[in-house]
C-alpha positions as CSV (number, residue, x, y, z in Angstrom):
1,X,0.0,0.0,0.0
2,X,1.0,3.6,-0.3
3,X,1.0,4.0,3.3
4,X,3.2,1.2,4.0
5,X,5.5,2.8,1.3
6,X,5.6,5.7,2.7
7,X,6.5,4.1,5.7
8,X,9.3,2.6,4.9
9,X,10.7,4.9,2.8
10,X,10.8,7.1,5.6
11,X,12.6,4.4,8.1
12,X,15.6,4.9,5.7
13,X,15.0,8.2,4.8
14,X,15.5,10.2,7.9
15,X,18.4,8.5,9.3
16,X,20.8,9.2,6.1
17,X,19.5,12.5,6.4
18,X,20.4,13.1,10.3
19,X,24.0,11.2,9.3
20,X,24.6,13.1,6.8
21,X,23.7,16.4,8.8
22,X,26.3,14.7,11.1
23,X,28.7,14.7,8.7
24,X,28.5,17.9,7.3
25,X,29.2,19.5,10.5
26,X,32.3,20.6,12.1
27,X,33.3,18.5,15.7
28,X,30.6,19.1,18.7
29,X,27.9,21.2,16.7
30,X,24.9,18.8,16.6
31,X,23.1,17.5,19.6
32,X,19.6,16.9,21.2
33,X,17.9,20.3,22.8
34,X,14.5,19.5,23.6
35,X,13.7,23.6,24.0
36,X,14.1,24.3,20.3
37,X,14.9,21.8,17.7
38,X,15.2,18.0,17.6
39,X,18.8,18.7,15.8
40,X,20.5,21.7,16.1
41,X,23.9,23.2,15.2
42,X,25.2,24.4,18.7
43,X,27.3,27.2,16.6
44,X,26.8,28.8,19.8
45,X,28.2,26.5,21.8
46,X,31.9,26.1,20.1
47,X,32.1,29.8,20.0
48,X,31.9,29.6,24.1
49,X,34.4,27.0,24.0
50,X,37.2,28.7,22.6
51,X,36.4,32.2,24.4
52,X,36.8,29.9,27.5
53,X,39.9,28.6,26.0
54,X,41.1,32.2,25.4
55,X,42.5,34.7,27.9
56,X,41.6,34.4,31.5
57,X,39.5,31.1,30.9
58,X,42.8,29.5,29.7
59,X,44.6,30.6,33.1
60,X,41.7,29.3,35.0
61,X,42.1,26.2,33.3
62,X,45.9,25.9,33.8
63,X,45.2,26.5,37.8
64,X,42.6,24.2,38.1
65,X,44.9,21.6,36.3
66,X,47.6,21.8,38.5
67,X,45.5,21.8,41.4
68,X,44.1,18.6,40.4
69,X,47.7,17.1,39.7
70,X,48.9,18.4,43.1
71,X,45.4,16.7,45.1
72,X,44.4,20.0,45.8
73,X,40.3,20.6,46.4
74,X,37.3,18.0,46.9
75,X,38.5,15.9,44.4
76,X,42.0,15.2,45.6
77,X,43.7,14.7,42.1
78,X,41.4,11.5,41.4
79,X,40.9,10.5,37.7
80,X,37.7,11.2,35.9
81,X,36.8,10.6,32.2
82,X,33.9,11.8,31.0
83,X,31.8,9.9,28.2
84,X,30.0,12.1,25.7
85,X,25.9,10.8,24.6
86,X,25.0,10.4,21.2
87,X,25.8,12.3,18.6
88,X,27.8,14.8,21.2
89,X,30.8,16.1,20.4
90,X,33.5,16.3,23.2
91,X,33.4,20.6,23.2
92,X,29.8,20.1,24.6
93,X,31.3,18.9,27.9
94,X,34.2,21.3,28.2
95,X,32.8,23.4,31.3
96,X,31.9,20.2,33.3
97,X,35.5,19.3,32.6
98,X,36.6,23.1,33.7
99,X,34.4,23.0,37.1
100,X,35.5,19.3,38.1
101,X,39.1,20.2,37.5
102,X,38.5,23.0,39.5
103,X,37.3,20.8,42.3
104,X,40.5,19.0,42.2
105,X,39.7,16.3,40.0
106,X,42.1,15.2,37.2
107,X,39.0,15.4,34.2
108,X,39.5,13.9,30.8
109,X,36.3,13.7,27.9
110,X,37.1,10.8,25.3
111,X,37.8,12.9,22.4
112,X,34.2,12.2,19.9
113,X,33.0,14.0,17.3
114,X,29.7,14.9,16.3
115,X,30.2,13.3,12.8
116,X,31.9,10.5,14.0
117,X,28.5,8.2,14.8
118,X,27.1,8.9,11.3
119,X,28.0,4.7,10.7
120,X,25.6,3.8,13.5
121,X,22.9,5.2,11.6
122,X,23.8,2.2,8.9
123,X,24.1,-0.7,11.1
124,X,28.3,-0.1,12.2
125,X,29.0,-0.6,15.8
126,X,30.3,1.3,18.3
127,X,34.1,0.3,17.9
128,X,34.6,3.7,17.1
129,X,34.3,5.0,20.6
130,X,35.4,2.5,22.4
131,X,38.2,2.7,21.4
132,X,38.8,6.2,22.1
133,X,37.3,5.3,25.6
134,X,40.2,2.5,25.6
135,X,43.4,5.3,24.4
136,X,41.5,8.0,26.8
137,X,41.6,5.6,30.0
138,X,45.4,4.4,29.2
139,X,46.2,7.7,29.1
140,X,44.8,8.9,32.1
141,X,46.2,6.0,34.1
142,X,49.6,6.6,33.1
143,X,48.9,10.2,34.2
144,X,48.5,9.5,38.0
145,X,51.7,8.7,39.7
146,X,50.2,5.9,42.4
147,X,47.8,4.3,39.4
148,X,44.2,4.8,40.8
149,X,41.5,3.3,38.9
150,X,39.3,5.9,37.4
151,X,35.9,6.8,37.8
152,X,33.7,7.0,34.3
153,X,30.6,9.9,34.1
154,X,29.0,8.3,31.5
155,X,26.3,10.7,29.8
156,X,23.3,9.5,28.0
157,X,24.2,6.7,25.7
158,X,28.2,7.0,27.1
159,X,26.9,5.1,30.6
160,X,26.0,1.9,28.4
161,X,28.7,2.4,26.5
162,X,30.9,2.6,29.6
163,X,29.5,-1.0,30.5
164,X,30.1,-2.7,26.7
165,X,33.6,-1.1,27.2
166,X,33.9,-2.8,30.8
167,X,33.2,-6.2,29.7
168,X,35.4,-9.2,28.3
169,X,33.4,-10.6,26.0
170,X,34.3,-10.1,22.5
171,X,32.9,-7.5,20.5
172,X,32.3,-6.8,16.9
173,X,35.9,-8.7,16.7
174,X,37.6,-7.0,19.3
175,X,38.2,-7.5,23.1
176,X,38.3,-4.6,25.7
177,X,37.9,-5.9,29.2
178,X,38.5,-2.6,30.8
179,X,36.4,-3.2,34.4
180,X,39.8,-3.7,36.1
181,X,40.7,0.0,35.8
182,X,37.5,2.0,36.9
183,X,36.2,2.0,40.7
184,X,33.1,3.8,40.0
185,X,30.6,4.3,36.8
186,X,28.1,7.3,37.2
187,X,25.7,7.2,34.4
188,X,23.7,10.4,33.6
189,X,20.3,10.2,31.9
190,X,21.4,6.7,30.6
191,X,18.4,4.4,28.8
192,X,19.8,1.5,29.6
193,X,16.6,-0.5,29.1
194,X,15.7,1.4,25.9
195,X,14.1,-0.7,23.4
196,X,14.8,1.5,20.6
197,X,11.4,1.8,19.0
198,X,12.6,4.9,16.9
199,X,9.5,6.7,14.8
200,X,12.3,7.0,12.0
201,X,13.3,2.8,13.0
202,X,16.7,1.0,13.5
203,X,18.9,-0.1,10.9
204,X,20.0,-3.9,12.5
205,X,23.9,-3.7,13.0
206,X,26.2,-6.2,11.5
207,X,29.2,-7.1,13.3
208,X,31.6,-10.3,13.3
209,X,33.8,-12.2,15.5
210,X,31.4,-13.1,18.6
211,X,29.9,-15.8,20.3
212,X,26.6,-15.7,18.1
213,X,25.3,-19.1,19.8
214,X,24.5,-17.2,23.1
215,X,23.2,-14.2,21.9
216,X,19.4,-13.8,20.4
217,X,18.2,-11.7,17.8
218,X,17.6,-8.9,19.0
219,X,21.7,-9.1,21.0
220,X,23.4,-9.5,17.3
221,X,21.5,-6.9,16.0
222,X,21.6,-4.1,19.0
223,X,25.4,-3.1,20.8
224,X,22.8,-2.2,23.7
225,X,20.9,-5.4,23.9
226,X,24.1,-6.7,23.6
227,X,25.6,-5.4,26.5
228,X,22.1,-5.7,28.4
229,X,22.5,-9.7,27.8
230,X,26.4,-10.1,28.4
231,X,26.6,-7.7,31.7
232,X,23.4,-7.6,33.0
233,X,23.0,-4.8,35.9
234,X,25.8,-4.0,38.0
235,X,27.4,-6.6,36.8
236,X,30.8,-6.3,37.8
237,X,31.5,-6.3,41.4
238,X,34.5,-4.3,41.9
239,X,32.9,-1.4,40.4
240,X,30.0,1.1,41.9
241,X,26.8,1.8,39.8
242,X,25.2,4.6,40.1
243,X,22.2,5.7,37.8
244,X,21.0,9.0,37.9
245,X,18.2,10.6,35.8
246,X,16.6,13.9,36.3
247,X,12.9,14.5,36.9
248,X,12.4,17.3,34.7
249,X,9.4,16.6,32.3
250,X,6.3,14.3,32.2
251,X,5.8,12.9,28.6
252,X,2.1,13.9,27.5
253,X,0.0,14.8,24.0
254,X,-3.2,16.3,25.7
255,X,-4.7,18.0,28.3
256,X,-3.2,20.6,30.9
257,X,0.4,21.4,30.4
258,X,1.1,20.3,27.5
259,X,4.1,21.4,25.6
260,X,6.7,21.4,22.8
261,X,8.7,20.0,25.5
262,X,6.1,16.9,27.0
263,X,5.2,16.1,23.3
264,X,8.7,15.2,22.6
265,X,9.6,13.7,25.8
266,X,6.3,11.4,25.5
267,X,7.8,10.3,21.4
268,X,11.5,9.7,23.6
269,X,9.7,7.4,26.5
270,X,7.8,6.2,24.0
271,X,10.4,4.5,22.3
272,X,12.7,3.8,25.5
273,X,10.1,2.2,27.7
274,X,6.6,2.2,25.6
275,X,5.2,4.2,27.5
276,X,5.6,7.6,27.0
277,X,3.6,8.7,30.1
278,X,6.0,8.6,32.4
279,X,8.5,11.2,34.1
280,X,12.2,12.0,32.8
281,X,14.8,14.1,31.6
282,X,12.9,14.8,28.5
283,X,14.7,12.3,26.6
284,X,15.6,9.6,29.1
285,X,12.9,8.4,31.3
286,X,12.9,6.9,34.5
287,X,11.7,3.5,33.5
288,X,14.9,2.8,30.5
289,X,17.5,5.1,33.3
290,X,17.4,3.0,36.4
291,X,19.8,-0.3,35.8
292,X,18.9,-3.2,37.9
293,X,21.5,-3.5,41.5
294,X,22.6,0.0,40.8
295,X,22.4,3.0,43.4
296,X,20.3,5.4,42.3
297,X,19.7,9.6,42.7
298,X,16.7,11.3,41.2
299,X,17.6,15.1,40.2
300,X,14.0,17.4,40.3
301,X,14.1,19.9,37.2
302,X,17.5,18.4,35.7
303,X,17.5,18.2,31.8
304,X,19.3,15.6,29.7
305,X,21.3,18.1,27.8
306,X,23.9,20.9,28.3
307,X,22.0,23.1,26.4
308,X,20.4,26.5,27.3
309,X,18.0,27.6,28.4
310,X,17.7,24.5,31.1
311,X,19.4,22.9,33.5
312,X,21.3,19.6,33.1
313,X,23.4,17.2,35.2
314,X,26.6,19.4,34.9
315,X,24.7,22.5,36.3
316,X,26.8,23.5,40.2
317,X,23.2,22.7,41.6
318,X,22.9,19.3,40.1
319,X,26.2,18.6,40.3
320,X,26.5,19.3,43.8
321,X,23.9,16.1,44.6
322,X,26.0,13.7,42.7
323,X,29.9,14.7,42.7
324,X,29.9,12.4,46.3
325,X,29.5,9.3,44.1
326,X,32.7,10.4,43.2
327,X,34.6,9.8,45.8
């Protein structure tokens, strides 16, 4: 039927389009904000970065380095990495970096471009990222002088990717087994539990080189279903869970309050949890956020992403409630 056509003309349609915006765009200037756009270029946003970068942001930076390096502050010089979501560039979590080395923390963000998860929108895996996740926790291990494990701040789809990076299984032809080198995963908005019911649908992934004989359809096909059947929960017990999610918008079509925003949180939860009447982020609800055997913090009025004109996790207030998981 036409409609049917339509259909799935459009399954294929709008993903090339979104990876080809991807493409097109210079490093960290497409991401989710649920205020405006779906997509937007955060021209803005890399323009705030390098003034930061420039003149006495660059000093502030240099202080708050060496005061993490020396143990100074809360954070007594212990390593973080922070793990961009998808389709965020590493420049979208520069001032999170900048206020957690000021709090004496030796930050890192595994270096991601915007453009560089156009290949997920065809069915590639997540290789890709993991290992930059793999170089960026080397590196910062080498860094500290008595060889502390570090603790991962895994953001949106970076918190299951931090748990695919953790395990030993093989992936997609290649082994990381990196759970002996963190203490502590704080995941961020995170749908673990998503079931990926895009409106726009899910190219399948095709990957090689794993144990295909203990891993279902719906596993071979989906890196997070993948890591949902090989490291269930908080699955490994030398590291601390904790999920976080931020209660922030109630997903609704109708009736009193609604919005731009609850219409698109409601299509998010939708396709997370099937159920888009439920409370969230605006992009990550409750439901998909909370991983089974992990500690959990819910954040009233946090947003999913560092965009204006909302709140997120990184915000001082928010990140007041959560920077003792850290430690």
């Amino acid at each position: 039927s036409i409609e049917r056509g339509v259909s799935r003309a459009m399954r294929w349609f709008l993903p090339w389009l979104a990876a080809c915006w991807a493409l097109a765009l210079p490093s960290g200037q497409l991401g989710l904000d649920t205020h405006t756009k779906w997509l937007k270029p955060r021209v803005h946003r890399r323009r705030r970065a390098n003034l930061f970068r420039r003149g006495c942001g660059a000093r502030a930076s240099a202080r708050a380095s060496d005061k993490a390096r020396t143990g100074g502050g809360s954070g007594g010089g212990d390593p973080l990495l922070i793990l961009p979501g998808f389709l965020s560039g590493s420049d979208n979590y520069i001032p999170l970096r900048e206020e957690l080395r000021r709090r004496g923390y030796q930050c890192e963000i595994v270096d991601v471009r915007a453009r560089d998860w156009a290949p997920t929108f065809f069915g590639g895996g997540f290789n890709f990222y993991l290992d930059k996740l793999d170089e960026a926790v080397k590196a910062l291990c080498d860094s500290v002088e008595d060889a502390r494990p570090v603790r991962l701040i895994g953001h949106s789809a970076g918190g299951w990717l931090a748990r695919l990076w953790m395990g030993g299984e093989i992936y997609n032809g290649k082994k990381y087994d990196g759970a002996s080198r963190v203490s502590t995963l704080v995941c961020l908005g995170t749908p673990h539990y998503s079931q990926e019911k895009y409106p726009f649908g899910r190219v399948p992934e095709t990957r090689v080189g794993e144990s295909v004989d203990v891993l279902d359809e719906r596993a071979r096909g989906s890196s997070l279903w993948f890591t949902n059947t090989m490291y269930p929960g908080a699955f490994h017990p030398n590291v601390r869970y904790v999920s976080i999610c931020g209660r922030a918008v109630k997903g609704q079509v109708s009736g009193p309050g609604v919005s731009f925003d609850s219409i698109f949180a409601y299509s998010s939860y939708q396709a997370n949890s099937g159920d888009g009447n439920l409370w969230g982020d605006g992009v990550t609800d409750f439901q998909s956020a909370r991983l089974e055997g992990t500690e959990w913090l819910e954040l009233p009025d946090c947003g999913h992403s560092p965009n204006k004109p909302y709140l997120w996790y990184g915000s001082d207030q928010f990140l007041e409630k959560w920077e003792p998981y850290l430690k």
